[in-house]
N, C-alpha and C positions, 0 to 999 in steps of 0.2 A: 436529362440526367436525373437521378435518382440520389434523394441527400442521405450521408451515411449517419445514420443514429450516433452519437457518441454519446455513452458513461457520463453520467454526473457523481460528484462526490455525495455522501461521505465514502473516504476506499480506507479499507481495514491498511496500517501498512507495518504493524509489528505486535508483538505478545507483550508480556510482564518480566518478558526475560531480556527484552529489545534492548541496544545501545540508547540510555536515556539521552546524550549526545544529540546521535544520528535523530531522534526521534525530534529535537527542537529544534534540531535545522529543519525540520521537514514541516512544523509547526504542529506537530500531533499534541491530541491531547489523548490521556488514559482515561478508559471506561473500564465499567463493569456492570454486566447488563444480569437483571434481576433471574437468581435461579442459575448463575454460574457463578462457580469458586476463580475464576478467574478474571485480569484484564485485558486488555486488547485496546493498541495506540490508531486513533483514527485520526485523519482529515479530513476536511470538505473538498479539497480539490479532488478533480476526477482522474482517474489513472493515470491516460497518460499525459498530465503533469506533473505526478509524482515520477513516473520513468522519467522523465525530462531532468527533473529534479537530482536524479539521485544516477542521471549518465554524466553531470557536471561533476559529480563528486566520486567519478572515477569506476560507478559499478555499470558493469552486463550483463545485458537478458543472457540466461545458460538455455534455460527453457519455461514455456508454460502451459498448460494444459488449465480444461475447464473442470469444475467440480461442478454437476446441477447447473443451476445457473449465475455460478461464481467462477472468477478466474484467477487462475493463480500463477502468478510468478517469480522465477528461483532465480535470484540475482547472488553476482561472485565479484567482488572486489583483488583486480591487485595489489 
């Protein structure tokens, strides 16, 4: 058998506009990386602990697609 690579953190998992909230259950902290007017909330855990995370607290994958070699995904809460 063949071992399947997994992701380590840090995973991007919100902007500057993010539920502050949602963002301290998830343990993130805000950056701002030099040469952007913006921030963006990070973790060290690897993705999917954060999906783990964040299926306890009621949201699901809708969809995700890759960008380069980033991956994104669009989570919907009822």
């Amino acid at each position: 058998s063949v071992p399947v690579p997994q992701e380590i953190g840090p995973t991007m998992v919100g902007d500057e506009h993010s539920d502050p909230h949602l963002m301290s259950i998830l343990g993130a902290t805000k950056r701002s990386t030099l040469g952007n007017n913006f921030c963006e909330y990070y973790v060290n855990d690897a993705p999917r602990v954060v999906l783990d995370k964040l299926e306890s607290l009621g949201y699901r994958v809708v969809s995700m697609t890759g960008v380069g070699q980033t991956l994104v995904w669009c989570l919907h809460r009822e």
